[in-house]
MMTF fields as JSON, N, C-alpha, C and O atoms, coordinates in Angstrom:
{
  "mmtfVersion": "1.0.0",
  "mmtfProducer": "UNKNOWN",
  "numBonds": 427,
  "numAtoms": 428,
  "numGroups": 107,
  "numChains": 1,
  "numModels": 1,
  "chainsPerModel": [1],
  "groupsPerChain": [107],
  "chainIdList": ["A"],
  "bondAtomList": [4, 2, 8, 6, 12, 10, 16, 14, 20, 18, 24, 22, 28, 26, 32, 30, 36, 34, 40, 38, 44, 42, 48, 46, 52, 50, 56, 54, 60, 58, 64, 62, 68, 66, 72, 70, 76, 74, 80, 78, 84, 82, 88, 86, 92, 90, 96, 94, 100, 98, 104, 102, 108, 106, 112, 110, 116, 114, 120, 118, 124, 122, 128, 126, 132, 130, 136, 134, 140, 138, 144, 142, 148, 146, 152, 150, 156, 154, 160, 158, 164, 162, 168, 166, 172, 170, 176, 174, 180, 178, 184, 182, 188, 186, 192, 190, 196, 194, 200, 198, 204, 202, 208, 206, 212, 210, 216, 214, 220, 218, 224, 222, 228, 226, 232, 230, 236, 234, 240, 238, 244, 242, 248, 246, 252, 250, 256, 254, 260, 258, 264, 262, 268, 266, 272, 270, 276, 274, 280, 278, 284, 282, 288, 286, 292, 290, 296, 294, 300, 298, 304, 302, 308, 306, 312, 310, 316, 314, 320, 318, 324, 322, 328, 326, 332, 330, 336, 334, 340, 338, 344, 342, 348, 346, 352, 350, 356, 354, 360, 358, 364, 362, 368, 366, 372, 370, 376, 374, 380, 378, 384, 382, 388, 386, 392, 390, 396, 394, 400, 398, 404, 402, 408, 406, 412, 410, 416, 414, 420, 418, 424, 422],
  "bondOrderList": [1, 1, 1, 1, 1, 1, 1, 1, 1, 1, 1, 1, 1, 1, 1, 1, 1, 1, 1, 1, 1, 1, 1, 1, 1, 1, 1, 1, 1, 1, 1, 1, 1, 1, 1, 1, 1, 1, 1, 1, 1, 1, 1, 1, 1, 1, 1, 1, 1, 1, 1, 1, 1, 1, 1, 1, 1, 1, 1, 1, 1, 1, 1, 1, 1, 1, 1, 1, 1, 1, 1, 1, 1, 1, 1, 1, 1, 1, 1, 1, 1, 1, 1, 1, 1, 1, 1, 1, 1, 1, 1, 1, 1, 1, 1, 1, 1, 1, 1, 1, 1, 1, 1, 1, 1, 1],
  "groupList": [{"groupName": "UNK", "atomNameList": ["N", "CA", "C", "O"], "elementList": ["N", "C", "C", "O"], "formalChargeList": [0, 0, 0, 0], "bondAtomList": [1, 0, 2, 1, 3, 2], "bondOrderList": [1, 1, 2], "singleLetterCode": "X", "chemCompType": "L-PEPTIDE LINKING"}],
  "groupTypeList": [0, 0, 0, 0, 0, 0, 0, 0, 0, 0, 0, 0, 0, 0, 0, 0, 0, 0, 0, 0, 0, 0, 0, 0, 0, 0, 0, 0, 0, 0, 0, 0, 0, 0, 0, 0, 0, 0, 0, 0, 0, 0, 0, 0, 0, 0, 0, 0, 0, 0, 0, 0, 0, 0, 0, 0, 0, 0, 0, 0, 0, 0, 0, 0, 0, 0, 0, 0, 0, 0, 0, 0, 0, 0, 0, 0, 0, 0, 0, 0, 0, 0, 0, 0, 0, 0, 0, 0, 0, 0, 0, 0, 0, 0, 0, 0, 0, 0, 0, 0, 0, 0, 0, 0, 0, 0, 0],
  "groupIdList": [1, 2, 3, 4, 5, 6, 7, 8, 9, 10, 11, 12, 13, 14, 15, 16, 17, 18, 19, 20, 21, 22, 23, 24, 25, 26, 27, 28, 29, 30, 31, 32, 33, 34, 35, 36, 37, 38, 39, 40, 41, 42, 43, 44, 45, 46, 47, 48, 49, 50, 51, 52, 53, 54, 55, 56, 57, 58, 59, 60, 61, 62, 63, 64, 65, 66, 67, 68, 69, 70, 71, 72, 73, 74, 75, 76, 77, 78, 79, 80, 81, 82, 83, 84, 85, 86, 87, 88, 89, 90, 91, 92, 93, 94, 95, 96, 97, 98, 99, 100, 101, 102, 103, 104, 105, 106, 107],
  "secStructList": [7, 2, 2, 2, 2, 2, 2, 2, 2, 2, 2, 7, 1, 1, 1, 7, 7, 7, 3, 3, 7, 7, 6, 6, 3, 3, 3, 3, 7, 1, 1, 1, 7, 6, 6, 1, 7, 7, 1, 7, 3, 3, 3, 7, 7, 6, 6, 1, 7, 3, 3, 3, 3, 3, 7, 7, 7, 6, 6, 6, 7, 1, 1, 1, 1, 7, 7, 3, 3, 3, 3, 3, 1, 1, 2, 2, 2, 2, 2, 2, 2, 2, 2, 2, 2, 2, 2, 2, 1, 7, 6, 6, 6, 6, 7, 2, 2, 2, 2, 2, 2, 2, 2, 6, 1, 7, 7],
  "xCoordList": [97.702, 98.967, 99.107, 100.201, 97.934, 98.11, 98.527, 99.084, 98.252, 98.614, 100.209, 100.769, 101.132, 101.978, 103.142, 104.356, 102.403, 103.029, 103.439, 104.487, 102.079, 102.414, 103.078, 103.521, 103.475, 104.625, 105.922, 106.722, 106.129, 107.075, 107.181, 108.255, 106.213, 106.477, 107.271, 108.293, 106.064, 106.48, 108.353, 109.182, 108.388, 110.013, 111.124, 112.26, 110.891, 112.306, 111.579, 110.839, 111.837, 111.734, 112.485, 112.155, 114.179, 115.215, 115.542, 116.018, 115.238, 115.757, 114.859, 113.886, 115.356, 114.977, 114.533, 115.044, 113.165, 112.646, 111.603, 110.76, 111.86, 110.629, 110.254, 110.75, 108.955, 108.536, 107.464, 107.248, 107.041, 106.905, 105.624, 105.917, 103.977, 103.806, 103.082, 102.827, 102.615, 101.814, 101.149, 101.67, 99.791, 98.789, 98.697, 98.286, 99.576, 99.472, 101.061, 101.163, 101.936, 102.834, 103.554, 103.198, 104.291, 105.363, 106.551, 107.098, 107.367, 108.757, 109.15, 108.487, 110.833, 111.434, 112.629, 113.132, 112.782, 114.035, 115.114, 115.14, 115.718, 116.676, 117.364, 118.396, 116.799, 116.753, 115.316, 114.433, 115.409, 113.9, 114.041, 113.879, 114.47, 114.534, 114.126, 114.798, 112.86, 112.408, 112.943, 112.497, 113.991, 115.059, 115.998, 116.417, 116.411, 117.649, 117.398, 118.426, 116.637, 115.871, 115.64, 116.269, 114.494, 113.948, 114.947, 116.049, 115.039, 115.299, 114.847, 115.641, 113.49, 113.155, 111.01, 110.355, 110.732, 109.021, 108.427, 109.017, 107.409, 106.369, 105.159, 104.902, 104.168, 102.788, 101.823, 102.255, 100.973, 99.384, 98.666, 98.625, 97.73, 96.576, 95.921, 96.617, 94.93, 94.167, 94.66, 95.259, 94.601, 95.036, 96.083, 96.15, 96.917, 97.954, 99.579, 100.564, 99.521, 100.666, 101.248, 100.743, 102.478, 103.063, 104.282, 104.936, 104.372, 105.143, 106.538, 106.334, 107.525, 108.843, 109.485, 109.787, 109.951, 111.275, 112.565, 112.389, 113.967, 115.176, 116.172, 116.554, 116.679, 117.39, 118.873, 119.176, 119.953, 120.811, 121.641, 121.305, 122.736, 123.327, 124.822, 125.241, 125.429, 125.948, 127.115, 127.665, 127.613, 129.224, 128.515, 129.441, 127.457, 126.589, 125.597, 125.3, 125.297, 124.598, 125.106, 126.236, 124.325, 125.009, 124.712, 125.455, 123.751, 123.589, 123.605, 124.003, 122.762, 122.728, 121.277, 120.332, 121.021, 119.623, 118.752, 117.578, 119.831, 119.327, 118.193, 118.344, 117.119, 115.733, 115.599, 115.575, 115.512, 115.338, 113.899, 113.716, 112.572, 111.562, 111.358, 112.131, 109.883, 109.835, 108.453, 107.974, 107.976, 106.495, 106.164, 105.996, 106.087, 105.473, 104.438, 103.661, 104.301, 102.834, 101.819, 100.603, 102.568, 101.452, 102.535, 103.654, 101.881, 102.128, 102.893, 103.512, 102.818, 104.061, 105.396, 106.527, 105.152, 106.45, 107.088, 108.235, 106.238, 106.637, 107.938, 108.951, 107.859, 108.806, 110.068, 110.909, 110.338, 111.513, 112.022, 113.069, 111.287, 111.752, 111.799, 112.634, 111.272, 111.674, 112.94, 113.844, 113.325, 114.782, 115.921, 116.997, 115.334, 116.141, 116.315, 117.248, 115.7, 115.433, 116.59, 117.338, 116.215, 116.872, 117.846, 118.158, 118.69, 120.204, 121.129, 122.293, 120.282, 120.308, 120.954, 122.148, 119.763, 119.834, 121.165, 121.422, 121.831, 122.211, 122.198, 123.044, 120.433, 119.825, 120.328, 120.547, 120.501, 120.384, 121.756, 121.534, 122.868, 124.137, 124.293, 124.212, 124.616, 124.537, 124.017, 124.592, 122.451, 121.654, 121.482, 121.748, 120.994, 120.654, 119.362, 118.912, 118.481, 117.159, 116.826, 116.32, 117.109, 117.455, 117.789, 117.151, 118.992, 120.031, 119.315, 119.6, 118.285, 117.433, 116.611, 116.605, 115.712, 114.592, 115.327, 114.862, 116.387, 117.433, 117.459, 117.059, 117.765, 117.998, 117.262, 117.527, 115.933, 114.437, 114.017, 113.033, 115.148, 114.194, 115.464, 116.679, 114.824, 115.412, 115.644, 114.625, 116.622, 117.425, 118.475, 119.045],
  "yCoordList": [33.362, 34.073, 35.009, 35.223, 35.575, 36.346, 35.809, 36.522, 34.006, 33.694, 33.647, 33.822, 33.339, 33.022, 34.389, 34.283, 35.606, 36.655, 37.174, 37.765, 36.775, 36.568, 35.969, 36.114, 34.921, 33.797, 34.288, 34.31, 34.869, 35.612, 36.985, 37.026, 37.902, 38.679, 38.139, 38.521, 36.762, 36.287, 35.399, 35.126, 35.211, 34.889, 35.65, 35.184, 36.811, 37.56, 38.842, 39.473, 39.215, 40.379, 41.452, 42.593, 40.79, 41.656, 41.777, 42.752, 40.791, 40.675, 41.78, 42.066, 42.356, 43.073, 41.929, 40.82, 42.673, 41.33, 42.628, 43.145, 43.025, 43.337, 42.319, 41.406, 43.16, 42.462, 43.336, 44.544, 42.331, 43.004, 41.8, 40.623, 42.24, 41.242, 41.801, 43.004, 40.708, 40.765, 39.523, 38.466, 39.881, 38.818, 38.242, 38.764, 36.352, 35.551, 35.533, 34.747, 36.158, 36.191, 36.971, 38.136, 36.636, 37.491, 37.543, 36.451, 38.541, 38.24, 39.114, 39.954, 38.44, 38.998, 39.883, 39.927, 40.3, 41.23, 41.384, 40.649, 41.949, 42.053, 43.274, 43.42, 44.207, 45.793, 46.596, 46.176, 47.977, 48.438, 49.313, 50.517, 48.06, 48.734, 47.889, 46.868, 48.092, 47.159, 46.872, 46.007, 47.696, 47.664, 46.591, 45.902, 46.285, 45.148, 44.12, 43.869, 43.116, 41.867, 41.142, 41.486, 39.874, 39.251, 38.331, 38.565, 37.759, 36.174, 35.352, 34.462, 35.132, 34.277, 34.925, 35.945, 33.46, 33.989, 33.09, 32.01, 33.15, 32.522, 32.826, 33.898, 31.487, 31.774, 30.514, 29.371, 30.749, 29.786, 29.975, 31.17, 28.961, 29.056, 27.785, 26.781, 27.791, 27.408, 26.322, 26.922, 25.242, 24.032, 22.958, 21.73, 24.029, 23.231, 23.197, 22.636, 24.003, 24.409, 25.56, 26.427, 25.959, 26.735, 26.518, 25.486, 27.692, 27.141, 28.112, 29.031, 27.939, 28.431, 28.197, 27.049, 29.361, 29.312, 30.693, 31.768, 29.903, 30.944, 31.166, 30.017, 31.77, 32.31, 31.566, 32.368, 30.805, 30.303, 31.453, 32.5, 31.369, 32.657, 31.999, 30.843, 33.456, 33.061, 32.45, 32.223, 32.087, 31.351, 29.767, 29.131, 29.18, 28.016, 27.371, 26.216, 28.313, 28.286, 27.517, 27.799, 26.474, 25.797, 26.929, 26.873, 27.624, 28.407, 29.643, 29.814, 30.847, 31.942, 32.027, 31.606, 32.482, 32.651, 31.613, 31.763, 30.173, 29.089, 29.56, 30.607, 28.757, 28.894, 27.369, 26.466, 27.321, 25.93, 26.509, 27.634, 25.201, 25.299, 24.018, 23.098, 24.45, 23.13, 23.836, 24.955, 22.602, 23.078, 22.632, 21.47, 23.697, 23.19, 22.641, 23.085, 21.544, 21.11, 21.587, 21.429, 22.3, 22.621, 24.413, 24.687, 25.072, 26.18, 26.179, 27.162, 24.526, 24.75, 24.276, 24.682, 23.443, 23.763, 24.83, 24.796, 25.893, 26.846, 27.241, 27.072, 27.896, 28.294, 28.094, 28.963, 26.244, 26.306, 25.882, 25.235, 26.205, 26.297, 27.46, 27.913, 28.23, 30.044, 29.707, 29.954, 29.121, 29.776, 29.204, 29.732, 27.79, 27.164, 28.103, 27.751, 28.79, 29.419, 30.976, 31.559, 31.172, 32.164, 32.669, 33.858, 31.359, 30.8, 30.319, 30.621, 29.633, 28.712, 30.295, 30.451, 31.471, 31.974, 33.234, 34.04, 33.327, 33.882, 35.78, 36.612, 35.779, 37.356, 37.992, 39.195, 36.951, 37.158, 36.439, 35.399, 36.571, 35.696, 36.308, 37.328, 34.553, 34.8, 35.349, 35.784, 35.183, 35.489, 34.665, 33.463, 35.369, 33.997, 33.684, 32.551, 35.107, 34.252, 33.165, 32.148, 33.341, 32.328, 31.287, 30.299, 31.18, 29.831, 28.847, 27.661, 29.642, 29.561, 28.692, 27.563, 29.207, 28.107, 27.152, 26.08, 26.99, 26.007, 25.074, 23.909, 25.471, 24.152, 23.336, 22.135, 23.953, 22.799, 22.276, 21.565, 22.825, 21.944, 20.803, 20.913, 20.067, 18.575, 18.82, 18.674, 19.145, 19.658, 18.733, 19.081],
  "zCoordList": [34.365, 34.314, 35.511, 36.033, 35.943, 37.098, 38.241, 39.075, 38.531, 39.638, 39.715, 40.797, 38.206, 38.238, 38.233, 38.407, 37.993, 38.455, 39.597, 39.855, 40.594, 42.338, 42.716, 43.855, 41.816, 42.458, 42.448, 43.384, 40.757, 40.577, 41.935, 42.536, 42.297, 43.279, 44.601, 45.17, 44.903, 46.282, 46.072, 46.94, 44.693, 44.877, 44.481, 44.561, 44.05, 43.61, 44.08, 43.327, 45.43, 46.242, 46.278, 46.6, 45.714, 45.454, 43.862, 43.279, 43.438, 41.333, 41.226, 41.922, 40.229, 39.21, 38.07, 37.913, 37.142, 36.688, 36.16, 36.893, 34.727, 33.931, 32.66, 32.0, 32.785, 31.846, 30.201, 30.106, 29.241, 27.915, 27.767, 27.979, 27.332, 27.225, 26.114, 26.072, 24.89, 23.983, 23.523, 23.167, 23.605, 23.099, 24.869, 25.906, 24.379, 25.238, 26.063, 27.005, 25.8, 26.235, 27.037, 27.212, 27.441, 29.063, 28.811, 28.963, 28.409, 27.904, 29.291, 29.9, 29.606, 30.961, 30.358, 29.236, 31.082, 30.87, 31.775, 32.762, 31.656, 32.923, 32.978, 33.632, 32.278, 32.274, 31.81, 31.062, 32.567, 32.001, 30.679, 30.482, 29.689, 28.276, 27.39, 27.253, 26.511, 25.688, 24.367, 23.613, 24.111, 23.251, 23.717, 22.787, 24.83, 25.299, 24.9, 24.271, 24.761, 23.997, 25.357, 26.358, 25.38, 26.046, 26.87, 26.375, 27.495, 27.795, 28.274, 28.579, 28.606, 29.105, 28.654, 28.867, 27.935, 27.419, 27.933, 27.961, 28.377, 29.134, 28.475, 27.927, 28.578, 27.96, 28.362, 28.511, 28.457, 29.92, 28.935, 28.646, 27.9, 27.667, 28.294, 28.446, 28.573, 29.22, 30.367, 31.26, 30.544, 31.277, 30.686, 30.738, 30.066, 29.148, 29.912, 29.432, 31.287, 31.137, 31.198, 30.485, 32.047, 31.3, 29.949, 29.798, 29.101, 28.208, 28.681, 29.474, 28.317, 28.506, 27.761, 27.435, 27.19, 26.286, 26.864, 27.438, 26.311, 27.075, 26.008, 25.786, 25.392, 24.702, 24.848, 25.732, 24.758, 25.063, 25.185, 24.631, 25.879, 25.392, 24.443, 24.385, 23.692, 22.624, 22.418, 21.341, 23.945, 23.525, 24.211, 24.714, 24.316, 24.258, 23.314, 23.007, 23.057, 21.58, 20.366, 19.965, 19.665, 18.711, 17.008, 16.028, 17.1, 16.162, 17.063, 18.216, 15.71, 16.008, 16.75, 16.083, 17.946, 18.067, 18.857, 19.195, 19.16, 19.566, 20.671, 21.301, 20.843, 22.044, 22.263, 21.427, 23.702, 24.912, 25.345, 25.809, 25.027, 24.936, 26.385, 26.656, 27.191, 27.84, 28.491, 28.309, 29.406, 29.708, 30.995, 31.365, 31.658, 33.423, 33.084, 32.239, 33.749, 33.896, 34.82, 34.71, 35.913, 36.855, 37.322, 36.888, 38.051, 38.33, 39.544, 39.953, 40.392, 41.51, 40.515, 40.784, 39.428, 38.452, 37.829, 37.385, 37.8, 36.88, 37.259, 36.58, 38.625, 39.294, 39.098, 38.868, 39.236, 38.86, 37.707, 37.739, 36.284, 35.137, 35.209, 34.427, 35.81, 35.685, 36.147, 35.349, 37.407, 37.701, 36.794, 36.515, 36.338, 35.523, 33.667, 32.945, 33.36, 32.288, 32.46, 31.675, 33.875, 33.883, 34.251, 34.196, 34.866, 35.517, 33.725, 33.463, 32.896, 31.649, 30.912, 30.66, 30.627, 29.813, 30.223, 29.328, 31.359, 31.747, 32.103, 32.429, 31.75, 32.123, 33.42, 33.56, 34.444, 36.086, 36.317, 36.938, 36.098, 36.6, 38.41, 39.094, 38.504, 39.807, 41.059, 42.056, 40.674, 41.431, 42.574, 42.582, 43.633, 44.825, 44.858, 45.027, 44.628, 44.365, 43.598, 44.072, 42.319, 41.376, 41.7, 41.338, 42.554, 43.072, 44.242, 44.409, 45.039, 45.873, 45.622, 46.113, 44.702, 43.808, 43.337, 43.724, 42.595, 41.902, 43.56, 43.559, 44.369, 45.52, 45.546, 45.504, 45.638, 45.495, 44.412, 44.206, 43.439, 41.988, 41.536, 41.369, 41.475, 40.361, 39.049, 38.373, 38.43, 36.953, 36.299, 35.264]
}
């Protein structure tokens, strides 16, 4: 998880991008208030992957609460299910960093 935090450093230099973690997990935020709720959770145990899940947001959403689950296989994937998670969940609208990584990834 630590490598994939550097990645996160080396790609959003300008986003704002906290985070909440417990146990095995990394929840993002998109304010520094742990009251605002998550959107985007991340979690690495061992050689499985990363896992990712994003919160839909609520005028996309087929229920209340809907979550889009999926799994990098490798850590040069992660990246752009992060941006895809976090373009998806709409935490970061219209970001360019975001939009950036989105150029190089296949979606």
């Amino acid at each position: 998880m630590l490598d994939f935090l550097d990645l996160i450093d080396q790609n959003f230099k300008q986003t704002k991008i906290w985070g909440l973690t417990s146990h095995d997990t990394l929840l993002l935020l998109a304010e520094d208030n742990w009251e605002s709720g998550w959107f985007v959770a991340i979690s690495n145990i061992g050689t499985t992957g990363y896992h990712f899940e994003y919160r839909m947001p609520e005028h996309k959403s087929p229920w209340p609460n809907a979550i889009v689950k999926g799994v990098a296989p490798t850590i040069q994937d992660s990246m752009g299910y992060l941006a895809i998670a976090m373009k998806e969940s709409e935490g970061w609208p219209d970001n360019k960093e975001v939009n950036k990584l989105l150029e190089g990834t296949a979606h």
